[in-house]
N, C-alpha and C positions, 0 to 999 in steps of 0.2 A: 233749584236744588232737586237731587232726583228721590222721590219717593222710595223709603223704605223696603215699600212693597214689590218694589224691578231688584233692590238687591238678595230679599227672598226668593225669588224667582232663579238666582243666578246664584245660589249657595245653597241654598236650605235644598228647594227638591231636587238638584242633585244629589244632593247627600242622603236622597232616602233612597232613589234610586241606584245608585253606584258604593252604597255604605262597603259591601264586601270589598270593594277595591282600595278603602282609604284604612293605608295601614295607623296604627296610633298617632304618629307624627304628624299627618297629614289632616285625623282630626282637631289634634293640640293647634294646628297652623290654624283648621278654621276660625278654631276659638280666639284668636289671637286675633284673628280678621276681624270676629265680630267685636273685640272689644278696644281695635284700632277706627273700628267703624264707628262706635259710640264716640269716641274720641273727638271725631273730625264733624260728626253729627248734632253733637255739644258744644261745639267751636262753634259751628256756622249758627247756628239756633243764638248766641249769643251776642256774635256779629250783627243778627237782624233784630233783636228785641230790645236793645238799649244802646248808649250813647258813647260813640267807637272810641271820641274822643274832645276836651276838655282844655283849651289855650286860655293864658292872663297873658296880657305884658308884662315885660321883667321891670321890677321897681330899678333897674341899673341904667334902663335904656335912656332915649331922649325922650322930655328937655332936661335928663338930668344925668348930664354926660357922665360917663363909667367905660371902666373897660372889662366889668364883671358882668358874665351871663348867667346862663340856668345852669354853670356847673355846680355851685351850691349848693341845689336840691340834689341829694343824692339818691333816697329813696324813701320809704314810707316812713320808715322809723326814724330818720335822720329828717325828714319835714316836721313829723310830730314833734320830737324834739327841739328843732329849732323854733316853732311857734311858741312849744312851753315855756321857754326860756324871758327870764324877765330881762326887757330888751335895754340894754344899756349905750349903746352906738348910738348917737343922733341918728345914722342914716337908717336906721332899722328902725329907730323907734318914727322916724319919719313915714319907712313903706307898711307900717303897721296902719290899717285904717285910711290909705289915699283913696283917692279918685279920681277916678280915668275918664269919665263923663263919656265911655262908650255904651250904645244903646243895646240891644238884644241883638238886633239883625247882624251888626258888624263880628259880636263873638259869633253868632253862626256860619259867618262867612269866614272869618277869619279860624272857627274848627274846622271846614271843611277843606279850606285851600291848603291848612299844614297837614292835614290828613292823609292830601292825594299830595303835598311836595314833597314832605319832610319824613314821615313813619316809612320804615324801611319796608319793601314791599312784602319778607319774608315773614314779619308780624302782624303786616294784613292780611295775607293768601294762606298764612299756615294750616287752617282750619279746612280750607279747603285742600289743599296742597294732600294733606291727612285721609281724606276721603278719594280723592284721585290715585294717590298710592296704595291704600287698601281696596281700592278697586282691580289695580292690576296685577295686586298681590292673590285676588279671586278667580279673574279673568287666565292667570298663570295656572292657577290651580283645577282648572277643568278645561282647558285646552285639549287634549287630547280626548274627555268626551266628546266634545263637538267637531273634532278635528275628523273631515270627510274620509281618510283613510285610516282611523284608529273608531271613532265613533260604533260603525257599524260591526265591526268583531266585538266590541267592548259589550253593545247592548243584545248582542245574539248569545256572548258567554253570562252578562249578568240572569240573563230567563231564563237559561237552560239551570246555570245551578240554582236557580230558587227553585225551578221546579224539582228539580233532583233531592236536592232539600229538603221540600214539603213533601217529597210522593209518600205516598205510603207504602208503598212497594219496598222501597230504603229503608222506612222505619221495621217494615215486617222481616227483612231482607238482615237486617244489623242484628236485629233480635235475634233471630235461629241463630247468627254464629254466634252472639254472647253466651246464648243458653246451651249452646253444642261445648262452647268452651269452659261453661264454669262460671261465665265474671260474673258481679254483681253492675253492668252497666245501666242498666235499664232504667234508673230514673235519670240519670245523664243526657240519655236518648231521646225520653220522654215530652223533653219543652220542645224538639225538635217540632214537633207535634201538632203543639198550639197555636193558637192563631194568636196574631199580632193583636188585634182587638180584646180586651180586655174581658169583654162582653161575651165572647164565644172562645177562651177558654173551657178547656174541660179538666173534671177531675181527675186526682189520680184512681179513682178506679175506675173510670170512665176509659180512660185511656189502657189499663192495663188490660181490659175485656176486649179495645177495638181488633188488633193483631195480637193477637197472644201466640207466641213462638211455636211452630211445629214440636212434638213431642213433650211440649210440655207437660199435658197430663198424662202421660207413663210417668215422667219420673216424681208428680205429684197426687197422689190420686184424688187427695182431698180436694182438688184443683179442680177435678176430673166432671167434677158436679157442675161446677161453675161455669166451665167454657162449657160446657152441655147447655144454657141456657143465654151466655152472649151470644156474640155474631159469631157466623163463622169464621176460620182461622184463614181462608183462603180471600182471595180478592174474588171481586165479581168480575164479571167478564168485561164492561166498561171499562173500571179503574185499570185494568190488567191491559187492555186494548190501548190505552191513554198511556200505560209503563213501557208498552212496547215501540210507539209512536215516538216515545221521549229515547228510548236507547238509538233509533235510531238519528236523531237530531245530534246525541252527544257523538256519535260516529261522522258525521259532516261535519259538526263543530272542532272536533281534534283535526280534523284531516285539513280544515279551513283555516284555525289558527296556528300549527305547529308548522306550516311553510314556512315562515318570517320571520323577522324580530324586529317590526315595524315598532309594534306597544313597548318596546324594552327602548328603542331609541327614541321615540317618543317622548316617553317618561323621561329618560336623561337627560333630552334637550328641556326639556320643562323645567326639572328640578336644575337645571343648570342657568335656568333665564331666569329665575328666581333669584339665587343664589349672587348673580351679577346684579339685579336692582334691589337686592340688599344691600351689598356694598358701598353700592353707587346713593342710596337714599342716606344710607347712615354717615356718610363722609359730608356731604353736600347737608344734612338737617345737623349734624353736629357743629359745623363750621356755622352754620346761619344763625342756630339757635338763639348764642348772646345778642344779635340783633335786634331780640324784644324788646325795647327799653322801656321802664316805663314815667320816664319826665325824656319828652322829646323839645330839642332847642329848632325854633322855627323860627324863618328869618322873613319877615313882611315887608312890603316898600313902606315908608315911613308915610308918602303921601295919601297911601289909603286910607288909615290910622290916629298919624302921629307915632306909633311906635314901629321902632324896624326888630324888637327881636320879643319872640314870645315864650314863655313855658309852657309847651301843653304835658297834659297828663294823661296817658293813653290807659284807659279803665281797664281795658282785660289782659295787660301787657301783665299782669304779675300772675292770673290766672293762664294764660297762653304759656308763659315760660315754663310753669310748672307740668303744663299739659305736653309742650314739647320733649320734655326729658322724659317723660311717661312712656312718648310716643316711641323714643329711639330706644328704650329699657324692650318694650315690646317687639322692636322691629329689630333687639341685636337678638333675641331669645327664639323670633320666627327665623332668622339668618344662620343660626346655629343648629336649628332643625334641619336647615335645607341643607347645610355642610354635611350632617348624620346622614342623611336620605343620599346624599351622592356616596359615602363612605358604605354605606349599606348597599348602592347598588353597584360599586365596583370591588368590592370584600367580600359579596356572599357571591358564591357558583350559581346563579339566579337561570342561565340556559338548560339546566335539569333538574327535574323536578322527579324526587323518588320517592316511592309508598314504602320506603320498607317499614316504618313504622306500625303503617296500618298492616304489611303482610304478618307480621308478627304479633301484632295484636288481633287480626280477626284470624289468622292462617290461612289466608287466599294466597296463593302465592301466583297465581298470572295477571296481579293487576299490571301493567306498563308502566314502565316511566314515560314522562314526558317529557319534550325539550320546545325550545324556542321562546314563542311567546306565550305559549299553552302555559309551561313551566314558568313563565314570571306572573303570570296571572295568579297563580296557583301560588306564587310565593306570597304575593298581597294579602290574598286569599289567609292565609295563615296567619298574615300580622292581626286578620281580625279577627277569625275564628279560626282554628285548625279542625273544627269540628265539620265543617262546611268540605273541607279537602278531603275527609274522611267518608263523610258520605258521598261527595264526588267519585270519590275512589272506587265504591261498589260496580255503579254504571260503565267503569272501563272494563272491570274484569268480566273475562268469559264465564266464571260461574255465575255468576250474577244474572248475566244476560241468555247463560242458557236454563236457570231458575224460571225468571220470566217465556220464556220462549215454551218450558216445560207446563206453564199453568196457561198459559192461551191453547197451549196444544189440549189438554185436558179438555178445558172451556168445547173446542171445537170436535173432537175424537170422544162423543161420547162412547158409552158403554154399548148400549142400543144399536150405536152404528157403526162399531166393529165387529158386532156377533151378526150382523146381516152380511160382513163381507167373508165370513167363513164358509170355506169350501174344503170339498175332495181333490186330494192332489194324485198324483201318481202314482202314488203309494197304499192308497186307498186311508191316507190320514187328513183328518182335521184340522185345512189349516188354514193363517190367516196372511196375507200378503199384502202386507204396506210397501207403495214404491213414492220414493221423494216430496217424504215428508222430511221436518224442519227438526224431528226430535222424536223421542217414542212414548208418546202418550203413556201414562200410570194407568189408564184405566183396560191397559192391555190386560193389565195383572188378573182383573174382572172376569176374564173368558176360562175359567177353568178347566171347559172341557176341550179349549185347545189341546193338539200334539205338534204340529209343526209349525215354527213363525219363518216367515220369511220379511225379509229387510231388503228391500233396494233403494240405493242412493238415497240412506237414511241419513241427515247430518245429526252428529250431536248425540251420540244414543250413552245413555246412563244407565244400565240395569241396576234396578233397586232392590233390596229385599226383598220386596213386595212379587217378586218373581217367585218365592218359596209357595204361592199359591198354587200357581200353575202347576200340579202334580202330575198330571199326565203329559206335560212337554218333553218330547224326548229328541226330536228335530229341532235345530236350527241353523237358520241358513240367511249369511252377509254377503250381501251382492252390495261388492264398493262401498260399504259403509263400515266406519270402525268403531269398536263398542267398547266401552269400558266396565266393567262390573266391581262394586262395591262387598267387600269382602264375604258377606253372608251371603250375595249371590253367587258368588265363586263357590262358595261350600254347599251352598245347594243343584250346582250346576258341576260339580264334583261327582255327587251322588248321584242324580238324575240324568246329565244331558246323554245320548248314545250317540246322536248321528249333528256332524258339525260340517258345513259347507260355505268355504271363503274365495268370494272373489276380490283378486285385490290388485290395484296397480303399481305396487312398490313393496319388499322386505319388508319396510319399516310400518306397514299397513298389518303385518299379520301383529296378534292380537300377544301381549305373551302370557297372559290366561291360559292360553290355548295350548300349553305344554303344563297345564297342570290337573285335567281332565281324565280323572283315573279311572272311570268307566265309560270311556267315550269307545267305542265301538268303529266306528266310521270316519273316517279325517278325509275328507273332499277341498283341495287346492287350487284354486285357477288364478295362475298370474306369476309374475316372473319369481323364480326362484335360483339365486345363485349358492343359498344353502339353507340346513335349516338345522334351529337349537337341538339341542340331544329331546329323544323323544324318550327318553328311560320312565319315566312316570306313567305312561300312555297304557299300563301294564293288559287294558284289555283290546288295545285296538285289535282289529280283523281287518278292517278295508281301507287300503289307502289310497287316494287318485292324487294324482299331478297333472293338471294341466298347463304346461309351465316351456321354459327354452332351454331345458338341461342342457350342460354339455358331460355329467355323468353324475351317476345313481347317487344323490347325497347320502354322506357314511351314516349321519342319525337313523336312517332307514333301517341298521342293523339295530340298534337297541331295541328293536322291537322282533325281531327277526325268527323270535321262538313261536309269536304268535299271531305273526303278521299271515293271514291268507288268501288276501286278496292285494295284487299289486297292479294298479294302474297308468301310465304314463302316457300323456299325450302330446307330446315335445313340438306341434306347430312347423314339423318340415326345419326342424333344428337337427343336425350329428349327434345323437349318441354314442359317448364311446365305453370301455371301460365295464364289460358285463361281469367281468370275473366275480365281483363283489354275490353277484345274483345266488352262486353256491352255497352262501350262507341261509340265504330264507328257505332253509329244509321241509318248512309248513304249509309252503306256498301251492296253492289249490287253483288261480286263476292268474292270468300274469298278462298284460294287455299294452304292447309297446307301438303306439298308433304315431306317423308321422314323425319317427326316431330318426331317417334316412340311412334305415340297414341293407345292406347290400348283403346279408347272409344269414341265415339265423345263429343268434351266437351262441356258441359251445355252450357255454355257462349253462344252457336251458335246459342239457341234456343230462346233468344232475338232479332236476329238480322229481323226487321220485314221485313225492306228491301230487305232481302238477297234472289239474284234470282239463283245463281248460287254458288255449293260447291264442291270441287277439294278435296278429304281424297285418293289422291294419295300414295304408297309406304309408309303403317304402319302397325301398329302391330294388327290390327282389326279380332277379330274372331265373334264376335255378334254385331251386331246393334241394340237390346233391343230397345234402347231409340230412336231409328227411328222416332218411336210416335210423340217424343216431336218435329221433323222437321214442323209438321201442325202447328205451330205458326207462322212458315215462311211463310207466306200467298202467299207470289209470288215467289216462290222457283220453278222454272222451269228446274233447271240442277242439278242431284248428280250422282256425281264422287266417285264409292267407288273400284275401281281396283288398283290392286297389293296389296291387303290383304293378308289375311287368315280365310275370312269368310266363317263359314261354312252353314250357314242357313241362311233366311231372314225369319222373321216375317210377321203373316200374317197381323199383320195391318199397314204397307206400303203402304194397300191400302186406308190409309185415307189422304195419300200425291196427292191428287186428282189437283194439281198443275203442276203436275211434264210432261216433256217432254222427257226429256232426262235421262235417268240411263246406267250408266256403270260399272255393277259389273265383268266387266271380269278379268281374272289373278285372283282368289280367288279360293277354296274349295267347292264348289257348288255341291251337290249332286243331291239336285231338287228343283225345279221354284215354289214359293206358286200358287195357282190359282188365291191366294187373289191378286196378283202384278199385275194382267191385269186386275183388277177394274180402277189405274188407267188409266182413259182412254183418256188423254189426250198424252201420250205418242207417241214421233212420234219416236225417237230413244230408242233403246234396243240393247245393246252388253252383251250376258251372254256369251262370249267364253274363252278359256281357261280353264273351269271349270270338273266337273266328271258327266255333267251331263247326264242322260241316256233319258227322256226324256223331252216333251213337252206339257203342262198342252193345255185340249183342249181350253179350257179359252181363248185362246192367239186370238180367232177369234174376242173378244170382241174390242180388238184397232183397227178400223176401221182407224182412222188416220195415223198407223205405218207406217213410209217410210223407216226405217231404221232396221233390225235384223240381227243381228250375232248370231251363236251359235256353231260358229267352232272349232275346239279343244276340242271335249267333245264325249262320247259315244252314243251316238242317235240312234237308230235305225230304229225311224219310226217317221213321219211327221205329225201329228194330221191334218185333211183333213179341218179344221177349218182355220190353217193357211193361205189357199187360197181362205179366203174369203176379206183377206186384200188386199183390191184392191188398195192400194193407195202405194206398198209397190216398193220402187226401187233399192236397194238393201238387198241382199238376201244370206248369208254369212253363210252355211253351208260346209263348208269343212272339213276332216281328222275329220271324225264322221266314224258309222260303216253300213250307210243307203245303204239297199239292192234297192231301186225304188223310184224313183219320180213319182207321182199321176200325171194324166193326167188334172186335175183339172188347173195344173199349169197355164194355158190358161188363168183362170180367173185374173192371174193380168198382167193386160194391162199397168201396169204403169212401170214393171219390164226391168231396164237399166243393170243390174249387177247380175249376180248369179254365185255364186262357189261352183262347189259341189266336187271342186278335193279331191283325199287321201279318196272318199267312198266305198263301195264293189257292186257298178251300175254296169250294165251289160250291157246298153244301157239307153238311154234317150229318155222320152216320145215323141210322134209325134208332139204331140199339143206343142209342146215349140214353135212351129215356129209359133204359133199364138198369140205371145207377140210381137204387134207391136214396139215395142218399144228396142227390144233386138236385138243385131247384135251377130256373132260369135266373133268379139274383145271382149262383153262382157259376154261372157261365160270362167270360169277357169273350166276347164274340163281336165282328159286324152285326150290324141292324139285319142287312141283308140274309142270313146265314138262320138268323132265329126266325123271320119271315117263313123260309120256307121249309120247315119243319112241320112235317104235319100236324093237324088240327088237336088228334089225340095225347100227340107228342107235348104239343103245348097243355094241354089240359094234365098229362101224366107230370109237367116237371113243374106246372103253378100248384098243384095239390099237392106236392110235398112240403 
């Protein structure tokens, strides 16, 4: 007989280990099992402890011929009756009191030969029969834990959700949204909590001090005393390390079970092989049942004996029959379970599994649904606890998981070692620059006397209120990272923010915050833009850049256009077309169209009366003809016309009698008009990069000039004019083909910088050292060239 203790083994501790998965019916079947098992385990137990069965000869048989047997006896009641009875038949009153003159051995033999010929085999083996069926009605029932291709998803999904379960992360996690929302959930939540053990339970105020909800004490103050002397509300860095470990096992566990629906056909075949040895048990023990009899007629050779026909009395046959009906009461009631479990599993949509429940009871709304096997798991899951599905539910959504990501971040990004990464940026502000991190640490909020944050390849960023600290930020700047702000930081960043800079590799990456920013001053763009939302709110912007592929000026550009004064474009060697629009920004102060691929300067510029400054960086420019038309820009003080392809300048350029600044360097440049040093207001001039050979004497005319470059170009000689520009402090001839520098050079005393490296000089005039102003740091010269300069010369230009 098999020991007790292999069928615990094969029920019980699965059942404690896979409990989530056995929906009610499936524990109702076990209970069934164990009390079919009692059953058959009570049969056998009474098989071996007493006496199977009990033969007389029949008083009918020989030597006293009859042709009556043990039909007679019918059963218990009708024996006892018939002894009672006072016998009035000779022949009865004859078998009252005979004797057979059989000794002990021969009834023992003659019990055990009707035993094994005569008792039908189905009311000997029943008992067993009982326990062999309830074995395979076990063996049915956790087949697929042990089955090699379901086993292993089964026991990676039952750990992860215990742990999800227990964490406490989920208990802390469930709390804030109950306490965000109002409910009264929290002692619902609370048994989550406890441990199985009886012994290490805690109380309920034990429990209510461990995680006590974010903000709870603001909205209770008297509260406020208490969590002052519990734990803290935050996890420690351990438990938090241990929550984040587990988020990502449930990220390989969905992605490992939502392939298949191996568990879902699994399960069917089970409850279907069940379902057929129900049938198959109940037809075949119905039909055998009446078989128990209990007066069995057995037939003996007379010569063993003298009698050939015997009554025996089989002892447990009216116990057994009753036990049999018992049995098939049991096994139509487990039968009708297993019919519900197949109806259950082709009536409910079991391939998806949805949260909307929990989205509207806690308001996450990006938890996922699930499908396949994930989703039937999940369905089980429910038949036991729906509360288990609920905390499940946390660990799929991204809040949750950027919750945790946000308190390891903390943990690691202390306060300490963000104010060490503060630096001077190019601005000359205070600033901090985090690049690819996982999230944006709380304890930024800490650095107060931050002004500019910089973010690259930030995932995940949340600003929190907690940014209202920060009163001196006035910069911030998203390189590919997209931020979301929580409405009090929006009204703080409303007020406060000035200067905003995004790089971003999609429309759908810019922020839409970012058109509600009513003191934002500076709007800096880098990354594709096919258009953008009306900017009417922006009411103080000044600066705007694009670094972007326009193919023309987006129209939002006007709603700002009374206040807009800086316009920047850097279109990447993309066509711009379509300048007309440009006549509207009447305000415009600086206008900067780099890599537009203009082939002229367009009309439109030549309205802009305000316009002081113009950028026709990196285009397709070969003439400036319409130069001309710049003298409407009356206060046009900078043009930017380098990395062309121009090959000539006009002489009436010099009616831009405004102009300070020209940078036609990187262009085609053969030679300088004379007309160009009319204007004379010019204090910067860079013609380098160009072909050009010389230098128009004219150039003595800019009395002002502090600035000339003419490097990179073929020169050969210096127009002695040049040095009458006394006011000039750098002086940028280099990799030209000039044979001598004029001694003249003396004359500019204001001279900080001259390079005349890459010329074919042979020496350097004496009188350099009588530019007070010049040290040998700022000479770019050969080695050779400063060598031999006299001894005094060197000492006159290291003591300045």
């Amino acid at each position: 007989m098999i020991p007790v203790g292999e069928f615990r083994n094969i029920g019980i501790e699965q059942n404690s280990k896979y409990r989530v998965l056995k929906p009610w019916w499936d524990v109702f079947s076990e209970y069934l099992c164990v009390a079919m098992l009692m059953i058959g385990v009570f049969g056998c137990t009474l098989q071996l402890t007493q006496d199977k069965i009990a033969c007389l000869p029949s008083p009918f048989t020989s030597p006293t011929p009859s042709a009556i047997d043990c039909s007679y006896i019918l059963n218990y009641a009708d024996n006892e009756t018939w002894m009672s009875l006072k016998p009035t038949n000779p022949v009865i009153r004859e078998v009252i009191g005979r004797k057979n003159n059989l000794d002990i051995h021969q009834y023992v033999f003659i019990n055990h030969y009707c035993y094994e010929r005569f008792v039908h085999w189905y009311a000997k083996f029943f008992p067993y029969l009982v326990v062999i069926h309830t074995m395979m009605f076990m063996v049915a029932s956790s087949f697929w834990f042990k089955f090699p291709g379901t086993s292993s998803k089964l026991d990676l999904f039952v750990t992860i959700l215990g742990k999800c379960f227990d964490s406490p992360w989920t208990t802390r996690a469930l709390s804030e949204v109950c306490e965000e929302r109002g409910e009264e959930k929290l002692v619902i939540l609370r048994r989550t909590t406890m441990s199985k053990d009886p012994s290490e339970k805690r109380t309920d105020e034990e429990e209510t001090t461990l995680l006590p909800p974010v903000g709870s004490s603001k909205s209770n103050p008297e509260k406020k005393s208490l969590d002052s002397q519990s734990a803290p509300s935050v996890l420690d860095k351990k438990e938090g390390e241990q929550a984040k470990a587990l988020f990502e096992k449930v990220k390989k566990l969905r992605t490992h079970v939502e392939e298949a629906d191996i568990l879902y056909i699994m399960y069917v075949l089970q409850t279907s092989l069940k379902v057929f040895k129900f049938l198959l048990i109940i037809i075949y023990t119905a039909a055998l049942s009446p078989n128990i009899e209990i007066v069995v007629r057995c037939l003996v050779p007379p010569e063993l004996t003298g009698f050939d026909i015997y009554c025996c009395n089989h002892n447990k046959a009216h116990l057994f029959s009753k036990l049999a009906y018992c049995y098939i009461c049991f096994v139509g009631v487990y039968g009708i379970l297993c019919i519900y479990t197949l109806y259950w599993q082709f009536h409910r949509p079991l391939r998806v599994y949805s949260f909307e429940h929990v989205r509207l009871e806690t308001g996450i709304n990006d938890i996922p649904d699930v499908k396949n096997d994930f989703a039937f798991l999940l369905h089980l899951v429910d038949q036991y606890d729906d509360l288990y599905a609920k905390r499940f539910a946390f660990f799929l959504s991204e809040v949750s998981e950027s919750r945790l990501h946000q308190l390891n971040l903390n943990h690691e990004w202390t306060t300490k070692k963000l104010r060490a990464r503060l630096a001077k940026n190019a601005n000359d502000h205070l600033e901090l620059h985090l690049l690819m991190l996982p999230g944006l640490p709380d304890t930024v909020y800490e650095l107060m006397e931050m002004q500019s944050l910089k973010l690259e390849q930030v995932k995940s960023i949340m600003i929190s209120p907690s940014v209202a600290k920060l009163e001196k930020l006035r910069d911030l700047s998203l390189v590919y990272c997209q931020a979301k702000l929580q409405l009090p930081a929006l009204k703080h960043f409303k007020d406060q923010l000035k200067v905003l800079r995004l790089w971003f590799e999609g429309l759908d990456e810019v922020p839409e915050w970012m058109y509600h920013l009513q003191r934002l001053e500076e709007l800096h763009l880098n990354g594709p833009l096919a258009t953008l939302d009306s900017l009417r709110n922006l009411t103080a912007l000044r600066v705007l850049t694009m670094n972007s592929n326009l193919t023309k000026i987006p129209a939002s550009i006007y709603d700002v256009a009374l206040n807009l004064q800086h316009l920047s474009i850097y279109n990447e060697g993309n066509k711009l077309q379509a300048f007309s629009s440009l006549k509207k920004l009447t305000n415009l102060v600086s206008l900067e169209l780099v890599g537009c691929e203009l082939e002229r300067i367009p009309s439109a510029v030549f309205s802009l009366s305000n316009l002081q400054e113009l950028d026709l960086k990196e285009n397709k420019l070969t003439t400036v003809e319409e130069i001309l038309s710049l003298q409407h820009c009356h206060r046009l003080v900078t043009l930017r016309l380098w990395h062309n392809k121009i090959t000539y300048i006009p002489d009436h350029i010099s009616k831009l009698n405004t102009l300070e600044t020209l940078d036609i360097s990187w262009n085609k440049l053969k030679r300088i008009p004379s007309r160009l040093f009319y204007c004379t207001k010019l204090r910067h001039l860079d013609v380098s990069h160009n072909q050009i050979t010389s230098i128009p004497a004219e150039v003595g005319i800019l009395q002002g000039l502090q600035f000339f470059s003419a490097a990179f170009n073929s020169i050969e000689m210096l127009p002695e004019e040049l040095y009458s520009c006394k006011r000039l402090n750098t002086l940028a001839l280099g990799n030209n083909s000039l044979l001598f520098l004029s001694s003249k050079i003396a004359n500019l005393l204001q001279l900080v910088r001259l390079e005349i490296k890459g010329n074919r000089l042979d020496a350097l005039p004496v009188e350099i050292a009588n530019c007070p102003l010049l040290t040998s740091n700022g000479i770019v010269a050969e080695d050779n060239l400063l060598q031999v300069l006299p001894l005094e010369m060197h000492r006159s230009l290291s003591s300045i």
